[in-house]
N, C-alpha and C positions, 0 to 999 in steps of 0.2 A: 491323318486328315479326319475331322471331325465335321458333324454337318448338326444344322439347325432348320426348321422349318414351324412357320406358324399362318395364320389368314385371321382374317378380322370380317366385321360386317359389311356389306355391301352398301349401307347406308350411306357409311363415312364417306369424305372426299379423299380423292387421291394422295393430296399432302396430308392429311390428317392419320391415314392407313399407314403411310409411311414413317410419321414421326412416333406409331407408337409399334411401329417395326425398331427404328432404330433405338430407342432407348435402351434395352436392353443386349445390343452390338455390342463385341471386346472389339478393342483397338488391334486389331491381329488382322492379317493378308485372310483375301478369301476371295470367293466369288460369289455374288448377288443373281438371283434373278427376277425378273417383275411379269406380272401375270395379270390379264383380264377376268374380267366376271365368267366369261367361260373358262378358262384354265388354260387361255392358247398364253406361251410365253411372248411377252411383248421384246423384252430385252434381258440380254447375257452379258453381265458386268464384271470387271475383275478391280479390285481395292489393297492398298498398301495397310488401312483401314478402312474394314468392314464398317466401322461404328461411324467417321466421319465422312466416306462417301457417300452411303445411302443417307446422311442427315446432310449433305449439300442439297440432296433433290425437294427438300421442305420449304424452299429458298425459290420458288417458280419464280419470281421476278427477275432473278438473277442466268436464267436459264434461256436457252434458244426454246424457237418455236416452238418446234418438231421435239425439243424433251419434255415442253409444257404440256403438249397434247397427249405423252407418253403416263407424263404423272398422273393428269387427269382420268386417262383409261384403269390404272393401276388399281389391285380389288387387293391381291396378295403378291407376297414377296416368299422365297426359299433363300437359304445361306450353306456354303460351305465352306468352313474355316482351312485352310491350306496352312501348311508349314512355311512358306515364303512364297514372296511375289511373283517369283519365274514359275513356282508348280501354280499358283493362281493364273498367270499369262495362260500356263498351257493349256489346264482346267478351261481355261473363260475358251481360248478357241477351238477347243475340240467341243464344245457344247453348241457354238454358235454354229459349225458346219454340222452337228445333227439334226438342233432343233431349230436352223434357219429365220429367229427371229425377228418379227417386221422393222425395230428400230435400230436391229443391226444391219453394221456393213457386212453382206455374206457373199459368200465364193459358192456360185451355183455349179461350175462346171469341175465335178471332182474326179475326173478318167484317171485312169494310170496310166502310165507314160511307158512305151515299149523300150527294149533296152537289145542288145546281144550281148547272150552270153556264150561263154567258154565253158566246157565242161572238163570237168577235173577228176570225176572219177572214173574215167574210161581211159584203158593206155592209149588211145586215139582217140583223143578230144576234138568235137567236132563245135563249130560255128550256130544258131540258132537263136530264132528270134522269142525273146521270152517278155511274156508281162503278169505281173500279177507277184505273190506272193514267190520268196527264192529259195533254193535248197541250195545242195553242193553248186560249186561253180563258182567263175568270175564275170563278174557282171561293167558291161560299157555302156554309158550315156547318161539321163535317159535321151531320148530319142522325140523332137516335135511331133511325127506320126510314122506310122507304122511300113508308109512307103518309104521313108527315108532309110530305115530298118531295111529293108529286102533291098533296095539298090547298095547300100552297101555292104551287106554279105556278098552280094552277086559279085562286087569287087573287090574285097577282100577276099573269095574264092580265087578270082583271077590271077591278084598278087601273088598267092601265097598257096595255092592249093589244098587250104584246109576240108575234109570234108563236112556236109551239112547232114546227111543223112541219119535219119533216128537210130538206133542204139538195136534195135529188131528188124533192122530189114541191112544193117550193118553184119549182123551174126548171121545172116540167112546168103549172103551174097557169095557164089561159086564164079565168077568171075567179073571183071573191070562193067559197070554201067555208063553212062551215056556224060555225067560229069567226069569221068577220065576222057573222056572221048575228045572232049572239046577242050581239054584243058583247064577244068576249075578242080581237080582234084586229083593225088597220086596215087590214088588206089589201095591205101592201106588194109580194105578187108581181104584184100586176096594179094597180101604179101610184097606188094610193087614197090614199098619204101619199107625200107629199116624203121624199128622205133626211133634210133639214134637219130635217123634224118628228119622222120616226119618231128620229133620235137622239138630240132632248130626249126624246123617252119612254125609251130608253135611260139617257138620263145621270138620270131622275129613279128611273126600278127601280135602278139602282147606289145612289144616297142613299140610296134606304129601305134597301136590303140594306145597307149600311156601317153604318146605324145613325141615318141623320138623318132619322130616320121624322117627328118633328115637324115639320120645316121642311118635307117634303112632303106631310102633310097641311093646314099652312096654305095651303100654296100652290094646292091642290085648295079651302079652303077657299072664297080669294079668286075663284078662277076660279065657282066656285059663287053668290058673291053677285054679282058684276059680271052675269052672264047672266040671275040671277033679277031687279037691277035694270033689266037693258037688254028684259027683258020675253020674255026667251030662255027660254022653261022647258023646251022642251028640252034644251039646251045644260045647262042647269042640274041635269035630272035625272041626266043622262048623272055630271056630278062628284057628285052623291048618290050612286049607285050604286059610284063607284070611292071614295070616302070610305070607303062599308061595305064594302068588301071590304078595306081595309088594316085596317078594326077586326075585320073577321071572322080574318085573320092573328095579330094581338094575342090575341085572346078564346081560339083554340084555342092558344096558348102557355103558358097557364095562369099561369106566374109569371114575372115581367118584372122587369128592375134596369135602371134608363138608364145607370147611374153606373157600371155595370162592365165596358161596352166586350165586349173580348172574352177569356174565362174557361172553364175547366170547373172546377166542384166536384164534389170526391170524399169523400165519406164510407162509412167502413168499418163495418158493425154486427157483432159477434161473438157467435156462443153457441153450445153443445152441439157445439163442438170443429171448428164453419165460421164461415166468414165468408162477407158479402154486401160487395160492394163496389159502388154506387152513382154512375153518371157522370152528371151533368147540363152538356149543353153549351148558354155562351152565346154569341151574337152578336152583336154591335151592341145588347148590353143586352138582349138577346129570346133566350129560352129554346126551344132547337130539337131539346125534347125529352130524354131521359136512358134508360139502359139498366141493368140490374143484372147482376154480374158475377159468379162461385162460383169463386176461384181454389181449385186442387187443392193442399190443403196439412198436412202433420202437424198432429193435433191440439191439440200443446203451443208452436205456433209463437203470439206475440202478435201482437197485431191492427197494431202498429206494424210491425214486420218483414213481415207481410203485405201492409201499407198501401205501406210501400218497395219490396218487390220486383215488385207491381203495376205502380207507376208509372214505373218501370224498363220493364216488358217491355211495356205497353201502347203506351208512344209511342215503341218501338222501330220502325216503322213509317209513322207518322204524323207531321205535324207539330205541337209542342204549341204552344194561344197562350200571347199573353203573361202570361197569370197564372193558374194552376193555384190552389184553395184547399181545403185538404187540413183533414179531421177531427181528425185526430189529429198534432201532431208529429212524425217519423221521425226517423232515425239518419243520417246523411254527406249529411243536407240541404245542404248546400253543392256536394259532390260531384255530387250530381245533378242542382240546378237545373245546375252548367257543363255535363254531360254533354245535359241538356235544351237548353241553348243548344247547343250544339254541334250538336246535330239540326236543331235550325229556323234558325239561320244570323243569331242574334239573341239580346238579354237574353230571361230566362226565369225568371218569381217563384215560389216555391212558398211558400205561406204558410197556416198555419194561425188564424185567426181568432179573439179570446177576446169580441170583443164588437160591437155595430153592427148596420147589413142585410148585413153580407157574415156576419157566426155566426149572423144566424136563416136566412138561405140554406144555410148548411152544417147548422143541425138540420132543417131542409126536409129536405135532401136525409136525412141519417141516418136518420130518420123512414121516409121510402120503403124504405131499408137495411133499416131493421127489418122493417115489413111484406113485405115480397119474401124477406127470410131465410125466416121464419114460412111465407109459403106451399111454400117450396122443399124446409124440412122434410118439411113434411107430406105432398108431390110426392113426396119420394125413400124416407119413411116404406110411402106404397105402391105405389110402384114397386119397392120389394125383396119387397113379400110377394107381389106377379105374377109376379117373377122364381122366384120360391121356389116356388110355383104350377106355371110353366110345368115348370120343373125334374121337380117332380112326375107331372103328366099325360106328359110324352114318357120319365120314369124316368132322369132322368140323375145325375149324384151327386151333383152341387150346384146352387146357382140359377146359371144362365149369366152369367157378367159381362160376356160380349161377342157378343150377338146380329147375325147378319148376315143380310139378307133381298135377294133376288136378282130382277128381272123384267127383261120386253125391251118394248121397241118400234118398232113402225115401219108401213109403213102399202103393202102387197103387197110388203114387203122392202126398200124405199125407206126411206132416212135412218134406217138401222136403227140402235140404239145399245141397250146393254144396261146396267145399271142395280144399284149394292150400295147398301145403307143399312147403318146401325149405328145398335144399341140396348145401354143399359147401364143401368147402377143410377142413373143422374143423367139418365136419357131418351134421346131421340136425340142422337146424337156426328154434329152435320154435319161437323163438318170431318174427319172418316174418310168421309165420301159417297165414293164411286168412278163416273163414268161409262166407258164402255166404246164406243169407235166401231167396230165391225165391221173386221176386218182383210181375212177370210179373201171370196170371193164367196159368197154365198149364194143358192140356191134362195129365190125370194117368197115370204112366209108361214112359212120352215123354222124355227120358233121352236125344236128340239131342237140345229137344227146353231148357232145365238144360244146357248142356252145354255151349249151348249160351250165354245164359243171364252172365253166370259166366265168359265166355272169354269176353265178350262184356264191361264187368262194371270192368275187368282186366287191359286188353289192353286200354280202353278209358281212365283210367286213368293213366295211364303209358303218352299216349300220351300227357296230359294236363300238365304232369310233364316236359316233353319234352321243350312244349311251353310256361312253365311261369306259365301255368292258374291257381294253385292251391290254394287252400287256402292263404295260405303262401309261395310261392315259394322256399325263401332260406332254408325253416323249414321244405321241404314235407318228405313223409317217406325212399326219399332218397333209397328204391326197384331196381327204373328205371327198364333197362328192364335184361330178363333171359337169358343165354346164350345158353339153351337148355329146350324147354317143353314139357313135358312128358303127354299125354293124353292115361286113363284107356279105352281104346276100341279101333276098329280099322276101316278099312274104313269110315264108316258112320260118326264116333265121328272126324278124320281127316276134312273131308270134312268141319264140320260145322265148324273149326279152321280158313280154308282158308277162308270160307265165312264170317267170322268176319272179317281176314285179309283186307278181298277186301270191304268190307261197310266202316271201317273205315280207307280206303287206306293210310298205314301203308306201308312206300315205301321197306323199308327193315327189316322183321319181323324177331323172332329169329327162329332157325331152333325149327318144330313139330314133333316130332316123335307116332304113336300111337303104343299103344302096347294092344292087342288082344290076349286073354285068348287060349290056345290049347285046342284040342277037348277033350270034358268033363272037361274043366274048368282044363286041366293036367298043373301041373307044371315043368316047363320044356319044353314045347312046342309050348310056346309063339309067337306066328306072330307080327312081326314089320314093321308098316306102314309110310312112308316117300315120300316126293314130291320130282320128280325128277326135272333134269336141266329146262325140259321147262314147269315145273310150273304143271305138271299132278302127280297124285298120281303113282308112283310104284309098282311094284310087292309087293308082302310080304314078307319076309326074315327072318328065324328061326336061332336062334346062337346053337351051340352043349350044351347041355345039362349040361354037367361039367365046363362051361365054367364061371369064376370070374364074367365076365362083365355080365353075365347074372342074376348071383347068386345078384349081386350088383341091376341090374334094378329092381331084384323082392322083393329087401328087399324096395324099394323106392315106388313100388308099394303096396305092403302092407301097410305099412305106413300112404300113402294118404288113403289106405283103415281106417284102425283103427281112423284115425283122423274124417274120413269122417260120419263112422259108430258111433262114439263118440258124433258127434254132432249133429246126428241124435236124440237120445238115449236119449241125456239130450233134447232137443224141445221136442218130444215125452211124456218124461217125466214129465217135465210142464206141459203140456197141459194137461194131465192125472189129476193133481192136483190143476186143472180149474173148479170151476165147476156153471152152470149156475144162481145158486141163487148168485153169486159174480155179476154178473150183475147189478143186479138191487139194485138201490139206497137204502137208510134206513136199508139194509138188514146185519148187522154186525155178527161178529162170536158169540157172543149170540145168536140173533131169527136165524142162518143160523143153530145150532147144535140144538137147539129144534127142527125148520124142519128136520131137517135128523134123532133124534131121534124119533121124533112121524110117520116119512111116512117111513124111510127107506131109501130113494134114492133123489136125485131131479129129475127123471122123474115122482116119485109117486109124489111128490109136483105139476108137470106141469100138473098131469092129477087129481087133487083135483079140488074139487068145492069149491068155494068164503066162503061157512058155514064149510069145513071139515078145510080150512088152517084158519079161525079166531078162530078154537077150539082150535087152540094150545098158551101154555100158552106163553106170552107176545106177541101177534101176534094181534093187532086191527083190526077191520071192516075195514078201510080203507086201511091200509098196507096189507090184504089180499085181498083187491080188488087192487092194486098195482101187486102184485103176480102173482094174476090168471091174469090180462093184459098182464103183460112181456110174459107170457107162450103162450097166446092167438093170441095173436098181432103178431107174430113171422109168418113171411110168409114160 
């Protein structure tokens, strides 16, 4: 892959900049990008020819509105020549979901999708909900949300008695816990099943999750009547009960296809100038759930180009299965199922459906398209008139399109971490969430000097995006600055806002507002703190209690709360699952579970003598004088 880059004078007009871009273009696959007088990327192109698709654009008469106005903007162009058109496809949408630019179609919501996995390197593989990056294991779904994940472990445990319990509290266990008790588990850490048995229960939760959910409910069937013959009714009850747990699996999937393996359908709904794009994921013929999507896109784009450039930037990340079934037909369908294969390391179908159970699956899904469009309207219908509200009560010029709300947490200055949200005309922007780990040491309790540090490493960097300084300038996260900031406290917490302001003189900051809790923490009596004309703090000023805009600030408040308290929660929780014998070198999860079995704790460990820790079995004279060191030496 080779790359090119050049820029011209600002004088020139937009077709002009461009035709003496393209003259010097090879006829070779690539990707293009077009840039403004500032250096924000306007649009992420991909070309079978570099040379004659950016000289299409010299041609504005022949061009829609919305690329006329694109040309016009255009100062400079970058190039990167690709070895063929699929590595240009993937190129062009892994750039558009970085650098989200304005005249693309972009895919805002980019979560990962939760899954269950199987664990494969423990002789008792247990059940567990996993997202994110994957190591050992077999992995099932993905999964529409994370509740659907936990209800059906809950019944897959019941099925199948797998247990869920982590890997460390499995090696610690001297007898049966509370899921034997009830029947989600046979008790593997304290010897209650054979390996031999517990791994038919294994290889029969792999068949249901593959998909041969029938042949394991016969099989539960038969085990059912043989016991009910042989006059077992308990034994008998015991497969009743796992029978109904694999049909209570079924019954909250809502709609089921045996016949289509494994699938997502996509249907796109379009109206009043958005689209809703609708993913329903199957597996193993069972529906695990579907999500609705609001890609960000010109109003005069069609819902086919939409539909494409979705399915492009969506499984830029993922793996797609083997058959995707699409709403609508799209444009260089061929191009992209290869580019699809090419991703998953396998063939890849995209088909759109004209009749059968696979087109009333696809008007299912469209169906939900439409209804989720309709409420998202109405969502964002008022959501601009609160915006337009708040704008109003703090007197700003316009409704804010980019709200930021600020809190801290931590618990006497412990696992302190400080906390942005983002709000906008389409709701909360998670993926602009920011947490913040404390750098600086801090005084316990100092929530002014927390606040600091987290306006300070905000705002500085806002500013460096300002001046170029970034990493990558044309690539930065593109944030800039807020058009309203919301800080959880009042006077005090204000004050140290300005004082960031004026350290890092910051000529024209966004407007601060603080918002102060009413007396006894009452809701609804909230004091609002603001700088007046000549730069001093103002009085405080309460809104009436029934008041939208108020109801609105405290939902935004909350928010930065639960975000803030969340990521409090999980540090916290780490740290809990730290524990001192990981320190020290040589010390592996072997000789680290004999120590905790022979002393109890690791602080019995740190107050053993050099003779009690070599007592323990695979623990040498030297590695327990290692031991008592680390404990010792510790100032």
């Amino acid at each position: 892959m080779s790359s090119n880059k050049e820029s011209t004078g600002a004088t020139l007009s937009g077709v002009q900049i461009i035709r003496d871009f393209a003259k010097p273009l090879p006829n070779a696959p690539g990707v293009y990008r077009m840039m403004n007088a500032a250096g924000d990327v306007l649009y992420v192109g991909k070309a079978r020819s570099l040379k004659k698709r950016v000289a299409a654009y010299t041609q504005p008469a022949k061009l829609p509105i919305r690329i006329q106005r694109m040309v016009h903007e255009t100062r400079a162009m970058e190039f990167v020549r690709t070895r063929s058109e699929v590595e240009a496809l993937l190129l062009e949408s892994n750039l558009i979901k970085r650098l989200k630019p304005r005249y693309n179609v972009s895919l805002r919501d980019d979560k990962s999708f939760p899954y269950i996995e199987l664990t494969t390197a423990h002789e008792f593989p247990r059940l567990a909900k996993h997202r994110g990056s994957r190591s050992e294991g077999t992995y099932y779904g993905p999964f529409a949300s994370a509740g659907a994940v936990d209800r059906t472990i809950v019944a897959l445990q019941r099925a199948f008695l797998i247990r869920s319990c982590a890997d460390t509290v499995f090696s610690t266990r001297s007898r049966p816990c509370l899921q034997y008790q009830i029947k989600r588990c046979t008790a593997p850490c304290v010897g209650l099943v054979s390996t031999a048995d517990y791994a038919q229960q294994i290889e029969e939760v792999k068949g249901f999750l593959a998909g041969n959910s029938r042949a394991v409910q016969d099989s539960f069937v038969r085990e059912m009547n043989e016991a009910s013959d042989a006059m077992d009714f308990e034994r008998a009850a015991r497969f009743r009960d796992r029978i109904r747990a694999l049909a209570s699996i079924q019954a909250h999937q809502d709609i089921n296809s045996a016949d289509l393996g494994d699938a997502d359908v996509i249907a796109a709904y379009q109206d009043g100038g958005q689209t809703c794009v609708q993913v329903f994921f199957f597996r193993g013929g069972r529906n695990y759930g579907n999500r609705p999507y609001f890609p960000s896109h010109d109003q005069s784009v069609p819902v086919e180009e939409v539909l494409a450039a979705f399915i492009a930037q969506f499984y830029e990340d993922k793996a797609p299965p083997p058959l995707v079934l699409l709403s609508h037909p799209i444009a260089e369908q061929d191009l992209i199922c290869e580019a699809l294969a090419v991703r998953a390391g396998r063939k890849v179908e995209l088909a759109a459906p004209q009749r059968g159970d696979k087109k009333r699956l696809i008007e299912h899904a469209r169906s939900n398209a439409r209804e989720a469009h309709g409420r998202h309207m109405v969502e964002s219908v008022s959501q601009r008139e609160l915006l337009k509200k708040v704008g109003e009560a703090f007197g700003l010029d316009a409704p804010p399109e980019r709200i930021e709300v600020y809190d801290n947490s931590h618990i006497q200055g412990a696992h302190a971490v400080g906390a942005m949200i983002v709000a906008g005309p389409e709701g909360f922007i998670k993926n602009a969430y920011r947490k913040f780990n404390m750098k600086a040491p801090l005084t316990p309790g100092d929530d002014y000097a927390m606040m600091h540090e987290v306006l300070t490493r905000r705002f500085a960097r806002a500013v460096r995006e300002d001046k170029g300084e970034g990493e990558n300038a044309s690539e930065s996260s593109g944030s800039g600055w807020p058009d309203l900031v919301l800080i959880d406290g009042g006077q005090g917490q204000l004050q140290v806002a300005l004082d960031v302001i004026a350290e890092l003189a910051i000529a024209a900051p966004p407007p601060i507002v603080g918002i102060a809790k009413g007396p006894d923490r009452h809701a609804g009596r909230e004091k609002f703190f603001m700088v007046g004309g000549e730069g001093n703090i103002r009085p405080p000023f309460t809104m009436p209690p029934n008041d939208p805009v108020l109801f609105f600030l405290q939902r935004l408040r909350d928010e930065s709360h639960r975000f803030a308290i969340g990521t409090h929660r999980a540090k916290r929780q780490k740290a809990i699952g730290i524990s001192p014998l990981d320190e020290i070198a040589g010390i592996g999860p072997s000789r680290k579970r004999a120590l905790l079995h022979h002393f109890g704790s690791a602080r019995a460990v740190g107050n053993a003598g050099v003779e009690d820790i070599s007592a323990v079995k695979g623990i040498s004279k030297s590695v327990a004088q290692k031991i008592y060191d680390h404990f010792h030496s510790r100032p």
